[in-house]
mmCIF file of the N, C-alpha and C atoms, coordinates in Angstrom:
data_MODEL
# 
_entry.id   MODEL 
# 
loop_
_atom_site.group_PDB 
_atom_site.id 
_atom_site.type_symbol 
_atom_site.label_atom_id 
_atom_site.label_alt_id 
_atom_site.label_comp_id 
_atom_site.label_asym_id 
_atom_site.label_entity_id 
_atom_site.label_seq_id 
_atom_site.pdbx_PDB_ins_code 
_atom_site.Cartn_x 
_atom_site.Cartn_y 
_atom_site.Cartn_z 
_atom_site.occupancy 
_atom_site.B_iso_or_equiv 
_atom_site.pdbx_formal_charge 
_atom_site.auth_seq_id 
_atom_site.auth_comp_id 
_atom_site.auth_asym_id 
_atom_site.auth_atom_id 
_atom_site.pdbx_PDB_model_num 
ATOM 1   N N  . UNK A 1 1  ? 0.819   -1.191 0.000  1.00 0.00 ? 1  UNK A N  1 
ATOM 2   C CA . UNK A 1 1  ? 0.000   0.000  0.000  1.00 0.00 ? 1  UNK A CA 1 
ATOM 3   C C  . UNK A 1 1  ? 0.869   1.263  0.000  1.00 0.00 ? 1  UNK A C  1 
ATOM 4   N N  . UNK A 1 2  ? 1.596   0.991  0.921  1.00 0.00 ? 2  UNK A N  1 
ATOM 5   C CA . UNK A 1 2  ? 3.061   2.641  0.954  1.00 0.00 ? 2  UNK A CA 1 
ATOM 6   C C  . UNK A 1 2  ? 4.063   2.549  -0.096 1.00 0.00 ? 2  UNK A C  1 
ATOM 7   N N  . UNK A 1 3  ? 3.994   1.495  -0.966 1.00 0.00 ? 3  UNK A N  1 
ATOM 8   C CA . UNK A 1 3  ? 4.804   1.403  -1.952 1.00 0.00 ? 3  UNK A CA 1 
ATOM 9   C C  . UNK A 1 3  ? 4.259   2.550  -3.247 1.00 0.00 ? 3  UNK A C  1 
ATOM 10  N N  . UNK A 1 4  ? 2.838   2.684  -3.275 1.00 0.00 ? 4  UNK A N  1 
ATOM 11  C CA . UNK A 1 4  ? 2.682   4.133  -4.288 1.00 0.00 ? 4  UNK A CA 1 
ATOM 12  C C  . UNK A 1 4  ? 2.605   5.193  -3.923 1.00 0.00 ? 4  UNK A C  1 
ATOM 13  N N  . UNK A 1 5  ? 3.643   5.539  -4.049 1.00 0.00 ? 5  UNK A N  1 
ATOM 14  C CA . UNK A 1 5  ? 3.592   7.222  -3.666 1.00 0.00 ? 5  UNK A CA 1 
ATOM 15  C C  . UNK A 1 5  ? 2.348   8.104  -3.233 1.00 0.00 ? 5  UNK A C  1 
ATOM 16  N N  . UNK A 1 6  ? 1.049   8.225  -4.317 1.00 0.00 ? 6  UNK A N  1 
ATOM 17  C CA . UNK A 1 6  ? 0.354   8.350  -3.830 1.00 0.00 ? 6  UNK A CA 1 
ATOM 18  C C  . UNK A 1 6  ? -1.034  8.262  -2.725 1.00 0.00 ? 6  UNK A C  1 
ATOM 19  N N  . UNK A 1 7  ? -0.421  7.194  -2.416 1.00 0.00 ? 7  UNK A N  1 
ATOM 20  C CA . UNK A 1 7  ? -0.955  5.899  -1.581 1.00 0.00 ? 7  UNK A CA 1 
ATOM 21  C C  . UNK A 1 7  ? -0.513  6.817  0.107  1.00 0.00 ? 7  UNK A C  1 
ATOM 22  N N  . UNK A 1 8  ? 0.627   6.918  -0.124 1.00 0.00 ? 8  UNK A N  1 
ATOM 23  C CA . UNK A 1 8  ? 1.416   7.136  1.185  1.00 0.00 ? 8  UNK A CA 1 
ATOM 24  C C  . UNK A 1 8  ? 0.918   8.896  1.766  1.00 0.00 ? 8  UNK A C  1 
ATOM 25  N N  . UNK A 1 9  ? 1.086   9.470  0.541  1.00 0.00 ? 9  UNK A N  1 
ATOM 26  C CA . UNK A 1 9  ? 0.942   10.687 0.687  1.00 0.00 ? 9  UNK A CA 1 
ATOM 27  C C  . UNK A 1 9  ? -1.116  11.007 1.065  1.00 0.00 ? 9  UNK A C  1 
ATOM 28  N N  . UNK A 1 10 ? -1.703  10.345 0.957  1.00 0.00 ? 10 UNK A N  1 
ATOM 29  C CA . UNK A 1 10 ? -2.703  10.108 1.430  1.00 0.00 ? 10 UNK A CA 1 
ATOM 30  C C  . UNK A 1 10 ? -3.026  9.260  2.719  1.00 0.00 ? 10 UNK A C  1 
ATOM 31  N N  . UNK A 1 11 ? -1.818  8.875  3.071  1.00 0.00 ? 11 UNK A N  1 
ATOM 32  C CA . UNK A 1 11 ? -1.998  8.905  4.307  1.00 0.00 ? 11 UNK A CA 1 
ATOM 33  C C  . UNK A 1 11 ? -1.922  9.265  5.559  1.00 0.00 ? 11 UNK A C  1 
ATOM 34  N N  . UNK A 1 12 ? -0.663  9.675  5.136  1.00 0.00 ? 12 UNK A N  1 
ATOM 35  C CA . UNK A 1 12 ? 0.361   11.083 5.742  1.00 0.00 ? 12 UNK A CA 1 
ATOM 36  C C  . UNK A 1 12 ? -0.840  12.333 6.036  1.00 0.00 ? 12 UNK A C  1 
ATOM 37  N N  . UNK A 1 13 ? -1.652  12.724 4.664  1.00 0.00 ? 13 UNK A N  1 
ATOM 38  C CA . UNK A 1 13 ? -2.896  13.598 5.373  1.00 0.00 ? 13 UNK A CA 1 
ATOM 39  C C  . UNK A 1 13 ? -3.452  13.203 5.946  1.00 0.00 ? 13 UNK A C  1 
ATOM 40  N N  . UNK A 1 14 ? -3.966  11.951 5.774  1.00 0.00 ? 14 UNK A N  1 
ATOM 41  C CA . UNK A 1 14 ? -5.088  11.347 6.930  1.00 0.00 ? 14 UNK A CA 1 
ATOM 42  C C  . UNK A 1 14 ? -4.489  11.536 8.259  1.00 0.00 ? 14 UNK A C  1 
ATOM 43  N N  . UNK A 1 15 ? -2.865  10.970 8.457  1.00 0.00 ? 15 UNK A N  1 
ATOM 44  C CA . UNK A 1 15 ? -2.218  11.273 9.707  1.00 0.00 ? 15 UNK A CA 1 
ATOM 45  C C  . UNK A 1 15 ? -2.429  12.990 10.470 1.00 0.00 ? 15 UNK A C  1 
ATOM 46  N N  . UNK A 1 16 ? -2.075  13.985 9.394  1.00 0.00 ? 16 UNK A N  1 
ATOM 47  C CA . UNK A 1 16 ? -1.929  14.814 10.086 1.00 0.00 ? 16 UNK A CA 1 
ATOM 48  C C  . UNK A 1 16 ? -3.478  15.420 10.568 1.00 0.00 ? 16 UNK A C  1 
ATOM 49  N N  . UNK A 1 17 ? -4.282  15.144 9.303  1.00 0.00 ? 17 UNK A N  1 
ATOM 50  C CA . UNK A 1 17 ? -5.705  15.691 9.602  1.00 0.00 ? 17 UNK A CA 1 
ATOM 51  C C  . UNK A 1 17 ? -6.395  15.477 10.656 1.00 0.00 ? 17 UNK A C  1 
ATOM 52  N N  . UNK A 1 18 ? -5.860  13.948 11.532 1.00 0.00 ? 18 UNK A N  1 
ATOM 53  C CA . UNK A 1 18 ? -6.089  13.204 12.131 1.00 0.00 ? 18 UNK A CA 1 
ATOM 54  C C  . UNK A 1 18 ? -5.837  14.168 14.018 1.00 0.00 ? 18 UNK A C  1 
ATOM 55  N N  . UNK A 1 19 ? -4.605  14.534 13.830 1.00 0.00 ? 19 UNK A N  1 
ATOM 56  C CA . UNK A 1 19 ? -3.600  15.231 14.647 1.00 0.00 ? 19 UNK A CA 1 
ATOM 57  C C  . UNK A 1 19 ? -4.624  16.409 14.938 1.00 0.00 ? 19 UNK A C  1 
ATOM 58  N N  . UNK A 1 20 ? -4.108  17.057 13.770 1.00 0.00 ? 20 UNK A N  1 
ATOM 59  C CA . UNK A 1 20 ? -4.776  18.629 13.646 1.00 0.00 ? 20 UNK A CA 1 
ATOM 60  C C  . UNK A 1 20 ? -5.923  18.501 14.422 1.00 0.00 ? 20 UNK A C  1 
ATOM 61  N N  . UNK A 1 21 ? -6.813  17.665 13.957 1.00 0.00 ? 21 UNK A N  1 
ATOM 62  C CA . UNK A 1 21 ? -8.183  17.983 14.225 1.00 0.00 ? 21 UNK A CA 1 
ATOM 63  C C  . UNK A 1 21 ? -8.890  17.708 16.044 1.00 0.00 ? 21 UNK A C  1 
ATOM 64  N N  . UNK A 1 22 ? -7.908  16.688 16.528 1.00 0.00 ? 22 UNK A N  1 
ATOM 65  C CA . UNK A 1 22 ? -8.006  16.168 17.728 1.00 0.00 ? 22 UNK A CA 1 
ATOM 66  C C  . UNK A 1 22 ? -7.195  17.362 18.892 1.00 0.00 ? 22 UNK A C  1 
ATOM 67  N N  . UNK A 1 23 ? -6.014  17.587 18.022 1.00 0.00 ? 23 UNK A N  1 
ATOM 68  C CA . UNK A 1 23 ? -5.049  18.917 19.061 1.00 0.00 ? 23 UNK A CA 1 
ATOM 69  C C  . UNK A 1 23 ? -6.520  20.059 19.284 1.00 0.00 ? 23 UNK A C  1 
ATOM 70  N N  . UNK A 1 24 ? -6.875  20.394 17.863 1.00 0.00 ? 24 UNK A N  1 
ATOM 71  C CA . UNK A 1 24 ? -7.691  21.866 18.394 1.00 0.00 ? 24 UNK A CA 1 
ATOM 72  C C  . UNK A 1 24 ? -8.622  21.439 19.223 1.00 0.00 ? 24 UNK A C  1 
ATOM 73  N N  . UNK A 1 25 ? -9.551  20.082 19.239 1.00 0.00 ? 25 UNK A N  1 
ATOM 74  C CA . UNK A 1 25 ? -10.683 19.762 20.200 1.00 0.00 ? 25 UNK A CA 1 
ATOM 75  C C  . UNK A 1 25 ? -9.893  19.769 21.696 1.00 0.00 ? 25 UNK A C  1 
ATOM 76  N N  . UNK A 1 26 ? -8.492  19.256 21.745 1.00 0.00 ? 26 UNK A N  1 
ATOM 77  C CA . UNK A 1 26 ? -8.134  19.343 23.078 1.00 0.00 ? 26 UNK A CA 1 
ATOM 78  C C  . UNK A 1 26 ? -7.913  20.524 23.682 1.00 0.00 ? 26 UNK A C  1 
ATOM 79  N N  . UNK A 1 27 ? -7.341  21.520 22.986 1.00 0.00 ? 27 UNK A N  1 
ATOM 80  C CA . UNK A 1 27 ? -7.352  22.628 23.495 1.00 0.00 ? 27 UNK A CA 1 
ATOM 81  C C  . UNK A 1 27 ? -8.773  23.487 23.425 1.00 0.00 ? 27 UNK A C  1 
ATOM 82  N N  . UNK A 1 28 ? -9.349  23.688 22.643 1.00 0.00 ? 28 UNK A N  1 
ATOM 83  C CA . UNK A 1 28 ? -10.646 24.110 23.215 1.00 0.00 ? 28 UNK A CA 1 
ATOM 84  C C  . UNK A 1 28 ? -11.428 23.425 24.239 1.00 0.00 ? 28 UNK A C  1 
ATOM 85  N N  . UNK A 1 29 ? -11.419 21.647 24.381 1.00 0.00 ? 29 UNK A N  1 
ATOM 86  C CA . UNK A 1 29 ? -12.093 21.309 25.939 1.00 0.00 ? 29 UNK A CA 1 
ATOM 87  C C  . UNK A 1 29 ? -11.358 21.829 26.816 1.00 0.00 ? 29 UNK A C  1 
ATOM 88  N N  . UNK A 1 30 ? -10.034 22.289 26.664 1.00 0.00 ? 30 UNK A N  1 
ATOM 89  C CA . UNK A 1 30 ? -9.500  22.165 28.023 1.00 0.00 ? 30 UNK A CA 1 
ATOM 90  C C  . UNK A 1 30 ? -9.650  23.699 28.293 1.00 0.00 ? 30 UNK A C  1 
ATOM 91  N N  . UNK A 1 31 ? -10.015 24.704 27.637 1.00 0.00 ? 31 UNK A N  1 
ATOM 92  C CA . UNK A 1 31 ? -10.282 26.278 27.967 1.00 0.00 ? 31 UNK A CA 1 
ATOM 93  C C  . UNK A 1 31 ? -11.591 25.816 28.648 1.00 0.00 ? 31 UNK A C  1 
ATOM 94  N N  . UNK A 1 32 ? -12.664 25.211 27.882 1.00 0.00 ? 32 UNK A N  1 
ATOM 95  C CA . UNK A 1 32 ? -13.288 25.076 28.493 1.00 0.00 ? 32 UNK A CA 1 
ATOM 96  C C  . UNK A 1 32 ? -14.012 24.220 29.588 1.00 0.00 ? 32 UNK A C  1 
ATOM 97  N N  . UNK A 1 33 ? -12.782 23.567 30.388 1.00 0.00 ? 33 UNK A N  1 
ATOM 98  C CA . UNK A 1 33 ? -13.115 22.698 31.321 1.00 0.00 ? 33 UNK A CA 1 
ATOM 99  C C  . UNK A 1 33 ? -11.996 23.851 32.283 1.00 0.00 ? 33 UNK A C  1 
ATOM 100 N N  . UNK A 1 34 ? -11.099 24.364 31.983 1.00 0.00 ? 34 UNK A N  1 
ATOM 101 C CA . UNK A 1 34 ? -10.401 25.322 33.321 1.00 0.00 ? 34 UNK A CA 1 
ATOM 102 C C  . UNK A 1 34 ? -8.655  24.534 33.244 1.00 0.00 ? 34 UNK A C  1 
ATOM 103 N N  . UNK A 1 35 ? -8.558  23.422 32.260 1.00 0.00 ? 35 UNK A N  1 
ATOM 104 C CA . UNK A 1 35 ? -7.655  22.726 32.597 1.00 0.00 ? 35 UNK A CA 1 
ATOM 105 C C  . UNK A 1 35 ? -6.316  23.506 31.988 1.00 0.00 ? 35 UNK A C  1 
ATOM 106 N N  . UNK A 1 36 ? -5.056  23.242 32.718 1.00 0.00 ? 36 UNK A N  1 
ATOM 107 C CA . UNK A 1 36 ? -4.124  24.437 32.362 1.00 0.00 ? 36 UNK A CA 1 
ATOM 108 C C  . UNK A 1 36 ? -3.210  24.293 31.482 1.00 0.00 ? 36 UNK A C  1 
ATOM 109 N N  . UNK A 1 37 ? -3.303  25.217 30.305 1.00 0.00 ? 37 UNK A N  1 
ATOM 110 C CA . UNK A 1 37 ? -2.464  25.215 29.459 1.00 0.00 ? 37 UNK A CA 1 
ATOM 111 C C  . UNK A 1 37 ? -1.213  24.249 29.327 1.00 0.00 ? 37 UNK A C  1 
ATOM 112 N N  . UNK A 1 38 ? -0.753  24.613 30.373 1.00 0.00 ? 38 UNK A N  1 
ATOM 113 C CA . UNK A 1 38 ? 0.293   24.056 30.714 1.00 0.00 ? 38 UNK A CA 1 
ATOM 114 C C  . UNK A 1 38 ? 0.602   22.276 30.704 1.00 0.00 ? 38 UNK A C  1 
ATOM 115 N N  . UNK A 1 39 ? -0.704  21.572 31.197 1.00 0.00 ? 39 UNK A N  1 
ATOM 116 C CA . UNK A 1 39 ? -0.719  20.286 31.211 1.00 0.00 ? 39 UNK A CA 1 
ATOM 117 C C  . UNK A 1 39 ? -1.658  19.836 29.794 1.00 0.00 ? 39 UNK A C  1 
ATOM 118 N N  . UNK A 1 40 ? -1.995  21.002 29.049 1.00 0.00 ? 40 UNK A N  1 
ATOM 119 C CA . UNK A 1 40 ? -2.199  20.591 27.894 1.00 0.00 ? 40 UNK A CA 1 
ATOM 120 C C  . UNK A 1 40 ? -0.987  19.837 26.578 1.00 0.00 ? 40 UNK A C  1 
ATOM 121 N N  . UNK A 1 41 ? -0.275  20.879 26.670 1.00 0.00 ? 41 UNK A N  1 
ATOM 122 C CA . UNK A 1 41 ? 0.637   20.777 26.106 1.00 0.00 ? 41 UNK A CA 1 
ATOM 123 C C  . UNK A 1 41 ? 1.596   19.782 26.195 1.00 0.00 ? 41 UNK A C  1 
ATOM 124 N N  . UNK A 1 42 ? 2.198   18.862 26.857 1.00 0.00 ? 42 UNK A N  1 
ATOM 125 C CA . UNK A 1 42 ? 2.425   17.486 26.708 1.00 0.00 ? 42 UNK A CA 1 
ATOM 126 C C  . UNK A 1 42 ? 1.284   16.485 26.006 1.00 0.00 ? 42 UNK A C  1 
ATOM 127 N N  . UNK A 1 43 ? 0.304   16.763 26.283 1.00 0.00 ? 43 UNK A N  1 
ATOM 128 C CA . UNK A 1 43 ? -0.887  15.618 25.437 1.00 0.00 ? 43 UNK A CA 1 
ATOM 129 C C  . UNK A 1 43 ? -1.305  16.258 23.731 1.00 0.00 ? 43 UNK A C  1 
ATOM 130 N N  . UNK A 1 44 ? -0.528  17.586 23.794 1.00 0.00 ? 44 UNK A N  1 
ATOM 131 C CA . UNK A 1 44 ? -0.357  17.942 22.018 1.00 0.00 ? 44 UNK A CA 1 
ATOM 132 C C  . UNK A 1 44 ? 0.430   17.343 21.550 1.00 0.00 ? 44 UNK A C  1 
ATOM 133 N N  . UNK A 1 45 ? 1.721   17.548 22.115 1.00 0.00 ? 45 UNK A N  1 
ATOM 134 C CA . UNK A 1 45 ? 2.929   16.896 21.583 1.00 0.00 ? 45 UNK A CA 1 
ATOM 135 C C  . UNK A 1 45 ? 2.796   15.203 21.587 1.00 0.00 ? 45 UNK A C  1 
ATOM 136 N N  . UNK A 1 46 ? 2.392   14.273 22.752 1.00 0.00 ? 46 UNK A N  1 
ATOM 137 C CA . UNK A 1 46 ? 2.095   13.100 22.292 1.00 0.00 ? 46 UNK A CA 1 
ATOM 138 C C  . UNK A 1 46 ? 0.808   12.882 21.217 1.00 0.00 ? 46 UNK A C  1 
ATOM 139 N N  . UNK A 1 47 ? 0.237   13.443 21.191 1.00 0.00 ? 47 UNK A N  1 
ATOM 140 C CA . UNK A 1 47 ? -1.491  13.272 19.631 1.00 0.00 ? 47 UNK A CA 1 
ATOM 141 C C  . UNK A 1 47 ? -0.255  13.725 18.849 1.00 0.00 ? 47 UNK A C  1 
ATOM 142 N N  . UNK A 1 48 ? 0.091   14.757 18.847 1.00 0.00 ? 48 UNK A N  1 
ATOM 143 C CA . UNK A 1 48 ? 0.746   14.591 17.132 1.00 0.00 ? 48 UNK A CA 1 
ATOM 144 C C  . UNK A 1 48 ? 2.050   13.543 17.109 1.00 0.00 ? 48 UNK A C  1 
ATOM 145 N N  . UNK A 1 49 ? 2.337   13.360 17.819 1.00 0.00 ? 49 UNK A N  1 
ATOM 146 C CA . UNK A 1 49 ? 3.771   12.054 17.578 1.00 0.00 ? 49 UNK A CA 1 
ATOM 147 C C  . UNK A 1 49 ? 2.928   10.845 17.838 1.00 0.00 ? 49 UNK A C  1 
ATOM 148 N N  . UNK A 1 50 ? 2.059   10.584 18.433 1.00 0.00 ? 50 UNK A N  1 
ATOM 149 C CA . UNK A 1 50 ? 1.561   8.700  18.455 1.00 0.00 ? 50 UNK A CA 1 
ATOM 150 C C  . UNK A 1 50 ? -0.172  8.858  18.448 1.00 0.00 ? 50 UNK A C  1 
ATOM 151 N N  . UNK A 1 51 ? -1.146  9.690  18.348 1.00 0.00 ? 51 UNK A N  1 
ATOM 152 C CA . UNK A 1 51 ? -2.125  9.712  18.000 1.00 0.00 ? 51 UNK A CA 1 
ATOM 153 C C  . UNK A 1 51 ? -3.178  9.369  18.794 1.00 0.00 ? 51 UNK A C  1 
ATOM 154 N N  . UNK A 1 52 ? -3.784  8.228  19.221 1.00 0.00 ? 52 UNK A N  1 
ATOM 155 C CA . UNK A 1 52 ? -4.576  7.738  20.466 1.00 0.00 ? 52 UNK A CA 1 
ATOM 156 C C  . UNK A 1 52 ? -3.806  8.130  21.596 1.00 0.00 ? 52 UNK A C  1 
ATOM 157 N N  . UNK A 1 53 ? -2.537  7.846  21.324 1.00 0.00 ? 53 UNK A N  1 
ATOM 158 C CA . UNK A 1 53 ? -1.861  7.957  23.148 1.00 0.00 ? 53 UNK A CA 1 
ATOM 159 C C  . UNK A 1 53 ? -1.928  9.398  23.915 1.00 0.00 ? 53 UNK A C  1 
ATOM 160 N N  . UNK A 1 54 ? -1.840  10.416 22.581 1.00 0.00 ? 54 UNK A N  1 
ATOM 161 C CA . UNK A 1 54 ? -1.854  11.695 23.213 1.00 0.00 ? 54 UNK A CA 1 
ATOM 162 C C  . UNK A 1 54 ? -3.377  12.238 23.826 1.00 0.00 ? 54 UNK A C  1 
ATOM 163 N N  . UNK A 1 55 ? -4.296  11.533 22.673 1.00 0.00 ? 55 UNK A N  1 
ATOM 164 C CA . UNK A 1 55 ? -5.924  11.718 23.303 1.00 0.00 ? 55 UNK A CA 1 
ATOM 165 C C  . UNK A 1 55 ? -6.379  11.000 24.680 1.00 0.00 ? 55 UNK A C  1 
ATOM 166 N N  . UNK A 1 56 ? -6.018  9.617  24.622 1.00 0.00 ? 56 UNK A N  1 
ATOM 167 C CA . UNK A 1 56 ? -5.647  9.424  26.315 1.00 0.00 ? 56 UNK A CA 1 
ATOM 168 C C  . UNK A 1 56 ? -5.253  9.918  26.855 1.00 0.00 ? 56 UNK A C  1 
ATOM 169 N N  . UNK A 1 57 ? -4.027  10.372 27.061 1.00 0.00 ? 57 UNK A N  1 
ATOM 170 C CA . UNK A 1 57 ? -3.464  11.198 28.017 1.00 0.00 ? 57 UNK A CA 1 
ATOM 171 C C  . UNK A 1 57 ? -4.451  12.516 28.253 1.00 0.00 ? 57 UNK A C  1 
ATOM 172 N N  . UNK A 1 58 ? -4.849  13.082 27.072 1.00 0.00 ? 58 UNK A N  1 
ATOM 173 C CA . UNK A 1 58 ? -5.283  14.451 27.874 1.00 0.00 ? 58 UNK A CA 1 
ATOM 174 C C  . UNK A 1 58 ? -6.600  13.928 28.600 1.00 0.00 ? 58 UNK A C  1 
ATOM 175 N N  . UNK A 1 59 ? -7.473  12.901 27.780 1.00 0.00 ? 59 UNK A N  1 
ATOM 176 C CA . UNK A 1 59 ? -8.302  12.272 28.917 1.00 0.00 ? 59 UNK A CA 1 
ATOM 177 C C  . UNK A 1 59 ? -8.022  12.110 30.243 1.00 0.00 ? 59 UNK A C  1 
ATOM 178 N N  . UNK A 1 60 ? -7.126  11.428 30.908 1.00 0.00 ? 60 UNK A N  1 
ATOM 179 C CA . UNK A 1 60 ? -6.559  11.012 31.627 1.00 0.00 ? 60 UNK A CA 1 
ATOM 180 C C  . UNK A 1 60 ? -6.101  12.641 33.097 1.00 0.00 ? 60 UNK A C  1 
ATOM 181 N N  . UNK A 1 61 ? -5.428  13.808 32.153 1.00 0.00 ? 61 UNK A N  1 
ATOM 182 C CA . UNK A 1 61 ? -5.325  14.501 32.453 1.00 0.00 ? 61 UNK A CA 1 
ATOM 183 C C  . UNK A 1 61 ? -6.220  15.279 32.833 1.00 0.00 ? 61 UNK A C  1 
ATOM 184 N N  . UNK A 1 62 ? -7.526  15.236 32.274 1.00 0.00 ? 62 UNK A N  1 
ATOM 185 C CA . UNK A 1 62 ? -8.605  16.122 32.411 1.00 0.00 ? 62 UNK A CA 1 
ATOM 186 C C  . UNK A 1 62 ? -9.370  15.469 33.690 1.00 0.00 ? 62 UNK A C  1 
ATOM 187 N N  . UNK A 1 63 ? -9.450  14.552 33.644 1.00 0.00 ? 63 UNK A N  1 
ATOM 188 C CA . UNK A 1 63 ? -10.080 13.643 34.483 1.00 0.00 ? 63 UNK A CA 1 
ATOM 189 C C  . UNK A 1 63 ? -9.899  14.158 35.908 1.00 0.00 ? 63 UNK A C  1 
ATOM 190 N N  . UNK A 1 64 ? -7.896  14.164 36.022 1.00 0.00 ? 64 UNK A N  1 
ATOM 191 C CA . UNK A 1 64 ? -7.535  14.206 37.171 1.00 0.00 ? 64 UNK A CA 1 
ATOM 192 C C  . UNK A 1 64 ? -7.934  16.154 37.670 1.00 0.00 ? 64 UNK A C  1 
ATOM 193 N N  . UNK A 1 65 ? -8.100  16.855 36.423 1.00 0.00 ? 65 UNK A N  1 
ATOM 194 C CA . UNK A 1 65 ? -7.840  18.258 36.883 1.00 0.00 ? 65 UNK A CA 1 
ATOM 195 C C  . UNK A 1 65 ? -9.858  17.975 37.399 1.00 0.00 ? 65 UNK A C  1 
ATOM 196 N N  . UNK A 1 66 ? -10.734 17.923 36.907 1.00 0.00 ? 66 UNK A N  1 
ATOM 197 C CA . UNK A 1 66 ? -11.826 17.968 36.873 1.00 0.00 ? 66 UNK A CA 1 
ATOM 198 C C  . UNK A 1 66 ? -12.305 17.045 38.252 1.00 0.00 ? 66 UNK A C  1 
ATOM 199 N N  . UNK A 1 67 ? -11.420 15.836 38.678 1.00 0.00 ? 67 UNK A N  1 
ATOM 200 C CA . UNK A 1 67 ? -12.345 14.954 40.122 1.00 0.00 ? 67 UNK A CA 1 
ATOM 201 C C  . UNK A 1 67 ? -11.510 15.463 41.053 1.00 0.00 ? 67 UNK A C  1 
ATOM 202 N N  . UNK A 1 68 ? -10.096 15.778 40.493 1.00 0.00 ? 68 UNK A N  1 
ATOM 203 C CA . UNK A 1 68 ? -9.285  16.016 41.690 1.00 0.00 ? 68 UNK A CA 1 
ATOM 204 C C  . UNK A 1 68 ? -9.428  17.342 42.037 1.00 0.00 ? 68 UNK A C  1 
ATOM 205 N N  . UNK A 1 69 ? -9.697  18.763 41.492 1.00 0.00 ? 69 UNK A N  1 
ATOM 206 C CA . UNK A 1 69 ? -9.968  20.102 42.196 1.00 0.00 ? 69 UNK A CA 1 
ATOM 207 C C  . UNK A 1 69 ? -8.939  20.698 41.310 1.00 0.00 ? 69 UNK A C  1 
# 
């Protein structure tokens, strides 16, 4: 499948579209849940380098800012 060029390069968008589109939902829940910039930004950088793992994490993160205070 990654052997045609255009094959790959269509996926590569799917990858980033993928990224893009999940980073901006995290940062807009997290303005609007109170959660801080600050602990956003590690769960950007993992969504755009490994994809599910970074959306867990900010799950994970939100969780704790939202039960824990």
């Amino acid at each position: 499948m990654f052997a045609d060029p255009w094959m790959l390069l269509a996926g590569w968008v799917h990858y980033l579209a993928f990224d893009l589109f999940v980073g901006t939902w995290e940062v807009q829940d997290a303005v609007k849940n109170s959660v801080s910039h600050l602990l956003v930004i590690p769960c950007l950088l993992l969504t755009f380098l490994f994809g599910p793992i970074g959306l867990l994490s900010y799950f994970a993160v939100r969780t704790v800012v939202l039960w824990g205070g």
